[in-house]
C-alpha positions as CSV (number, residue, x, y, z in Angstrom):
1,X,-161.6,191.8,114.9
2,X,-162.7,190.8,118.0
3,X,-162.6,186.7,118.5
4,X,-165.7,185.2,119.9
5,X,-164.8,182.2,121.8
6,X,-167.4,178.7,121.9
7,X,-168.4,177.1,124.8
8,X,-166.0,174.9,124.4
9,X,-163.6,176.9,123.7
10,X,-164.3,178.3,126.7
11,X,-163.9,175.6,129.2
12,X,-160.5,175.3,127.8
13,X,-159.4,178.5,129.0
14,X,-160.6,177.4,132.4
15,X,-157.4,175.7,133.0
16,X,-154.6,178.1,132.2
17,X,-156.7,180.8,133.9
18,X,-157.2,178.4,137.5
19,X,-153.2,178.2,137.1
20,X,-152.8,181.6,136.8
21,X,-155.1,182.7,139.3
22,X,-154.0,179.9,141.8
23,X,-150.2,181.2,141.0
24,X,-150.7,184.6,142.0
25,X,-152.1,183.6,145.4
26,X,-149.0,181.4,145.9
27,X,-146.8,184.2,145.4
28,X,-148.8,186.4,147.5
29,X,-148.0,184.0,150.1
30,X,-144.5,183.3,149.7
31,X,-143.0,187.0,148.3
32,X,-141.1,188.9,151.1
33,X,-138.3,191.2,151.7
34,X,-134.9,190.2,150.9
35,X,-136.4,187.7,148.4
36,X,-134.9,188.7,145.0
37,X,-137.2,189.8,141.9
38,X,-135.5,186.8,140.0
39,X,-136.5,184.3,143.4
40,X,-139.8,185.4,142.6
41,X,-139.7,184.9,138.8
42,X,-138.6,180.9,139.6
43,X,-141.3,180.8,142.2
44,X,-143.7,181.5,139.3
45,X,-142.3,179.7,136.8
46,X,-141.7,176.3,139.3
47,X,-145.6,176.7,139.6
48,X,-146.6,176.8,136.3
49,X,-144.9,174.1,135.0
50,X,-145.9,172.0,137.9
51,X,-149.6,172.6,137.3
52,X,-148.7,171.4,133.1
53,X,-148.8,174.5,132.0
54,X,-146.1,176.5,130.2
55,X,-144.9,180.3,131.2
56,X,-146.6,182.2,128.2
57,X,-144.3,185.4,129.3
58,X,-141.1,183.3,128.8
59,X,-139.2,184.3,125.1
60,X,-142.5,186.4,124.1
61,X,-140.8,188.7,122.0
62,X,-137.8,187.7,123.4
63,X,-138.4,188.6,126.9
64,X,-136.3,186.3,129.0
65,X,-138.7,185.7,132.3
66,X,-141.7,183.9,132.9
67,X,-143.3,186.5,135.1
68,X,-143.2,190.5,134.8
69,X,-141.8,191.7,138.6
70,X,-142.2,195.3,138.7
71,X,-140.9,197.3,141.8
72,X,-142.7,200.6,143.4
73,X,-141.9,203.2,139.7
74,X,-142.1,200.3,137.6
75,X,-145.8,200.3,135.8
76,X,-145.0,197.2,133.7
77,X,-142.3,194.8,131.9
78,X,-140.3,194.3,135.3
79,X,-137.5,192.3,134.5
80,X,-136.5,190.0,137.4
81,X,-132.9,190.6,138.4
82,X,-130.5,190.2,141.8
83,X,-132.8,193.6,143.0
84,X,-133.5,192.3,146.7
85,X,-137.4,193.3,147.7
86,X,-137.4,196.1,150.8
87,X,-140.0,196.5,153.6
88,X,-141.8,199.1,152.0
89,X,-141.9,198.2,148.6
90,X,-144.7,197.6,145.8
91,X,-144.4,194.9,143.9
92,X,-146.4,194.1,140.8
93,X,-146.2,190.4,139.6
94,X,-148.0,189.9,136.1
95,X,-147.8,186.5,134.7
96,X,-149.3,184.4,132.1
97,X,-149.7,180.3,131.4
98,X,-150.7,178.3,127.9
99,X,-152.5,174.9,128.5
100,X,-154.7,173.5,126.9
101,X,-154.1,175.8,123.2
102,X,-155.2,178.6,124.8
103,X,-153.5,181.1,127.8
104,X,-154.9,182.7,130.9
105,X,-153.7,186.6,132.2
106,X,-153.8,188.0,135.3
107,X,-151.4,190.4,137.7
108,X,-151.8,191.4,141.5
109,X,-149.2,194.1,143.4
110,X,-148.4,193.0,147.1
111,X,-147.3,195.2,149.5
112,X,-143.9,194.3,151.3
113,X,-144.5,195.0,154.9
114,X,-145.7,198.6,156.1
115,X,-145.5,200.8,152.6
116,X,-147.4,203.7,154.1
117,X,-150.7,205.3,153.5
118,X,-149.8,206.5,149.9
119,X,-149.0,203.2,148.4
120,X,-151.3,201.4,150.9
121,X,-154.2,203.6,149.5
122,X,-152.9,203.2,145.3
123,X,-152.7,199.4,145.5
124,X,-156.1,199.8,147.0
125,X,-157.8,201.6,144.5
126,X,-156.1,200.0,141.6
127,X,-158.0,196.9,142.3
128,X,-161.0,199.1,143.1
129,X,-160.5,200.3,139.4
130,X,-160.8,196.7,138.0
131,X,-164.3,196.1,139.7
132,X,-165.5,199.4,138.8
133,X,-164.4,198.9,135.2
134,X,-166.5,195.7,134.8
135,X,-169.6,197.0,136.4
136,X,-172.3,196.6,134.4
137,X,-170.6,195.1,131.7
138,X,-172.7,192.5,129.8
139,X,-172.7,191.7,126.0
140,X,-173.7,194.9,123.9
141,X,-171.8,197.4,126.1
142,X,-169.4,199.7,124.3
143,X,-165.5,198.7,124.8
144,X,-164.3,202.2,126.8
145,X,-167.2,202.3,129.1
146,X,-164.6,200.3,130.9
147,X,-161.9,202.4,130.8
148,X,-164.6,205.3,131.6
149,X,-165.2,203.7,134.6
150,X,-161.7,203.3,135.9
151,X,-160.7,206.8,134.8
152,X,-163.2,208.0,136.6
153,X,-162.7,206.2,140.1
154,X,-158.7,206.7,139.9
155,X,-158.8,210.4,139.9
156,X,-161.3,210.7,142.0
157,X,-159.2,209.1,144.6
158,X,-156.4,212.0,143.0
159,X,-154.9,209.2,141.1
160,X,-153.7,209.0,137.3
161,X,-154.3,206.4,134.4
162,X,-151.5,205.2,132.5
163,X,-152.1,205.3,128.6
164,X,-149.3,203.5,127.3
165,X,-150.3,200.4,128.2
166,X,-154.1,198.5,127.9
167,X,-156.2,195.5,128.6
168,X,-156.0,193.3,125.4
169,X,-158.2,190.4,123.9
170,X,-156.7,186.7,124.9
171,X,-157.2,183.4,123.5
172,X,-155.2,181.2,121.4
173,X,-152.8,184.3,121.3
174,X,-152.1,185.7,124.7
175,X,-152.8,189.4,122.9
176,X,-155.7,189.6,120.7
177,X,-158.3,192.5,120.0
178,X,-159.5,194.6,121.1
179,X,-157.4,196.9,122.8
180,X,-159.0,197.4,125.9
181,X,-157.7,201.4,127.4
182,X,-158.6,202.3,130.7
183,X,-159.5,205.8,129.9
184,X,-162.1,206.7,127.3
185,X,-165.6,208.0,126.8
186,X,-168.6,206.2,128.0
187,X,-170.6,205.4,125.6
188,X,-168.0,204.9,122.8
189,X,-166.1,202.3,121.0
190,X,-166.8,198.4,119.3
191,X,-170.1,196.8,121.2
192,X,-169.0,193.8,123.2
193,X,-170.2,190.7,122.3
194,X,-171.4,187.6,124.0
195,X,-168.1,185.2,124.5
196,X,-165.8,187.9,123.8
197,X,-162.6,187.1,126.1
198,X,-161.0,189.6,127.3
199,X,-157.8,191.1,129.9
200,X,-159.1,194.0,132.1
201,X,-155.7,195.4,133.7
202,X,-156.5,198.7,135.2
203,X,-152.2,200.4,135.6
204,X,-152.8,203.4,137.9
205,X,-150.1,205.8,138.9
206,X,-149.9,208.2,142.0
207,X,-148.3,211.3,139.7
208,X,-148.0,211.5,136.0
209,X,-149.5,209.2,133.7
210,X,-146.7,209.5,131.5
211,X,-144.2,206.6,131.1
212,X,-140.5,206.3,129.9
213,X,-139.1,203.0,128.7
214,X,-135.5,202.4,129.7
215,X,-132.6,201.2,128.0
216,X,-133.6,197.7,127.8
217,X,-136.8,197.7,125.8
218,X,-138.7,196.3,128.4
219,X,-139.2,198.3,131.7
220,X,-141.3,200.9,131.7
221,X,-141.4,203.6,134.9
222,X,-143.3,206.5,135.4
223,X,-141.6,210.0,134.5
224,X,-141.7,211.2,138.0
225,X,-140.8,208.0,139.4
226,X,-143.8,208.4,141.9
227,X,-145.0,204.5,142.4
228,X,-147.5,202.8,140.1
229,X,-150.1,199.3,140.5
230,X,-151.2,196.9,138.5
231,X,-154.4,194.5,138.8
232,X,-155.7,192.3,136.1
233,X,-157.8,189.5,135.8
234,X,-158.9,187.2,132.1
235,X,-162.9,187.4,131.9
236,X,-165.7,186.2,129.6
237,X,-168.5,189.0,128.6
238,X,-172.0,186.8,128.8
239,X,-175.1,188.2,127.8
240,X,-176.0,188.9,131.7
241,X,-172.7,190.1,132.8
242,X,-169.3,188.6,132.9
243,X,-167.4,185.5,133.9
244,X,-164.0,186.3,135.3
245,X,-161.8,183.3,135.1
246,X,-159.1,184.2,137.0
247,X,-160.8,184.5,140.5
């Protein structure tokens, strides 16, 4: 079931999704090497509760950080930890906040320093992904034209689309239907409709698609350990186009 949001409604989630957005520039602008995953996590969750707002991430399932901090292999579910950031490094910060009943979603990956043409060109075209996912996306649109789009853009640029892991609906829950895959088959799925709110978070990987979950339940890497990015934003689907909150 897919939860179509009011108007009002709406300008609710304006507020966790400015905090969200406006915390992910403040990290870009602060994250650097030698500053520990964990140094980020408090830089996120010093921000969000300074804006009012609570870390929706924080003891969500049990996860014990406010922010996910995932490092070069790491696709998702970075724990933050003593691991010092290196020049040369990818780092994908994913975070979430709750104000106002409802909660806003949205990651980035920074580059620390020079990280070279390969990961230079991956973080690149990950955020490409995300813009080529939502265009032409209006109300009526099937769901996995989306993930249609940002297959096909990703391996075009001889990249790979991690399955594991999807886009999700948001609202009074932070994860709501639909699922929202970034693969699929134009043409096919649930038709979007008008106020639909929803997390498009294209994860592309430079080998293998495939994931492995380690020991703590949480982190996920690719198999190959080849790097991965991340690049999500929280956006309404209006009958013209959409509305993405969290830019």
């Amino acid at each position: 079931m897919i939860f179509v949001k009011s108007e009002e409604e709406i300008a609710l989630m304006r507020e966790p999704a400015r905090i969200v957005r406006d915390c992910l520039s403040f990290v870009g602008t602060h994250i650097r090497a030698g500053m520990t995953t964990k140094e980020v996590d408090a830089l996120v969750y010093d921000f969000i509760k300074a804006s009012g707002a609570e870390p929706s991430c924080l003891g969500y399932c049990g996860y014990p950080a406010s922010a996910c901090v995932s490092v070069n292999e790491v696709v998702v579910h970075g724990i933050p930890d003593e691991r010092a950031l290196e020049e040369g490094d990818i780092v994908s910060v994913d975070l979430c906040a709750y104000k106002n009943g409802f909660h806003g979603d949205g990651a980035r990956t920074f580059c620390i320093g020079d990280v070279g043409p390969e990961k230079e060109k991956l973080v690149r075209v990950t955020e490409e992904c995300f813009f080529k996912g939502i265009e032409g996306l209006r109300a009526g649109v099937p769901l996995y034209d989306i993930g249609a789009r940002v297959q096909a853009h990703a391996e075009a640029n001889g990249f790979s689309v991690i399955r594991a892991y999807t886009g999700h609906g948001i609202g009074r829950e932070m994860h709501e239907d639909p699922s929202v895959p970034n693969f699929g088959r134009k043409g096919t799925g649930v038709r979007l409709p008008a106020n639909a709110v929803i997390c498009v978070e294209p994860m592309i990987a430079a080998g293998t698609w495939r994931v492995k979950v380690l020991s703590d339940g949480w982190t996920a890497v690719t198999q190959d350990r080849r790097p991965a990015a991340h690049y999500e934003n929280t956006l309404v689907i209006r009958e013209s186009g959409v509305e993405i909150l969290t830019l």
